[in-house]
N, C-alpha and C positions, 0 to 999 in steps of 0.2 A: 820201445814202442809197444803197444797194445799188442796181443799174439804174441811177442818174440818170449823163446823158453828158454830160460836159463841152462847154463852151461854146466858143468862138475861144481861149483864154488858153493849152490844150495843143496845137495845130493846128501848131505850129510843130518840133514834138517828134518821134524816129525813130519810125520807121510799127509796128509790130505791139502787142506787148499791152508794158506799160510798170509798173515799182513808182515811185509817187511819195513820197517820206517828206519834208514838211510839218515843215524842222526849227525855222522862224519865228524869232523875232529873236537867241534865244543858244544858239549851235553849241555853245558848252559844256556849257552845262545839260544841251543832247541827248546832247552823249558821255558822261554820267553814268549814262543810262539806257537807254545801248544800245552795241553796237556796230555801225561796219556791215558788220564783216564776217561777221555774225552772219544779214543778208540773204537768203542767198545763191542771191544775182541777177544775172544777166550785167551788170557794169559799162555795156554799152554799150544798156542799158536801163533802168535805174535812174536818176534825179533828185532833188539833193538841193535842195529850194525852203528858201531861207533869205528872211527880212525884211530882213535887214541883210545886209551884204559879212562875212562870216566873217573871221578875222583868218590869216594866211596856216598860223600853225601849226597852229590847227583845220581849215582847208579842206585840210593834210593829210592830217589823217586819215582826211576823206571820199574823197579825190580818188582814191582807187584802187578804188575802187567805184563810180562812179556818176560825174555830169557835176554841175555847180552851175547854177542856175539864180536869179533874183535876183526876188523880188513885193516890191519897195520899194513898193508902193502898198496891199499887201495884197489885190487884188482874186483873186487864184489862192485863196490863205489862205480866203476870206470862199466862194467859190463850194463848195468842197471842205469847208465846214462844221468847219475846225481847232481845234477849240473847245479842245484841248489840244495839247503840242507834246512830241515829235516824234510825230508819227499817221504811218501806212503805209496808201497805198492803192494797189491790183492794180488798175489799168485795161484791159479788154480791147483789140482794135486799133479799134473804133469809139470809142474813148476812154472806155465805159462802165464806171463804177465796178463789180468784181467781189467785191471784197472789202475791208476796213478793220477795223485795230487795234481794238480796244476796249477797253484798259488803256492808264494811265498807263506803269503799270513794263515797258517792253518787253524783261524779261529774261523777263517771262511771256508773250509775244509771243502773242495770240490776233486769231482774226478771225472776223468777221460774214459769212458767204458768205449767196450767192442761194440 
């Protein structure tokens, strides 16, 4: 939800306000319904959280926009609420969610702000 701050799981991540986009277990499926360079977000604050290792020609696509990040366990996935995949959230620099997708089809790309 809007406000809620992330727990130790981003604490490792660069310091200011950050997009996370939640692309979960198939990187392709996400590039069906989005681009990323559609973002546009400074690469060196943007995160792509995948489930699974991306296959090199997908992480591609992503990699010039943003860094990869890996929740084989799902617990990033499960705190951040991804109940659909790819989701975008705006985290400010105390890590607090400020904003998040709220469509499937992110060629409509909408968000929930505070």
């Amino acid at each position: 939800p809007i406000g809620y701050r992330l727990k130790g799981s981003v604490m490792g991540f660069p310091a200011g306000p950050l997009t996370l986009v939640y692309v979960g277990d198939c990187a392709s499926c996400s590039l069906r319904q989005f681009s990323p360079e559609t973002l546009g977000t400074n690469a060196s604050q943007t995160l792509f959280i995948f489930r699974m290792e991306p296959s090199e020609e997908n992480w591609k696509r992503f990699s010039n926009y943003g860094r990869k990040h890996l929740d084989d366990n799902g617990n990033l996935g499960r705190e951040l609420n991804a109940y659909f995949t790819p989701r975008i959230y705006r985290l400010s620099k105390d890590r607090s969610i400020v904003s998040l997708s709220t469509e499937r089809d992110l060629q409509k790309y909408e968000v929930v702000r505070k």
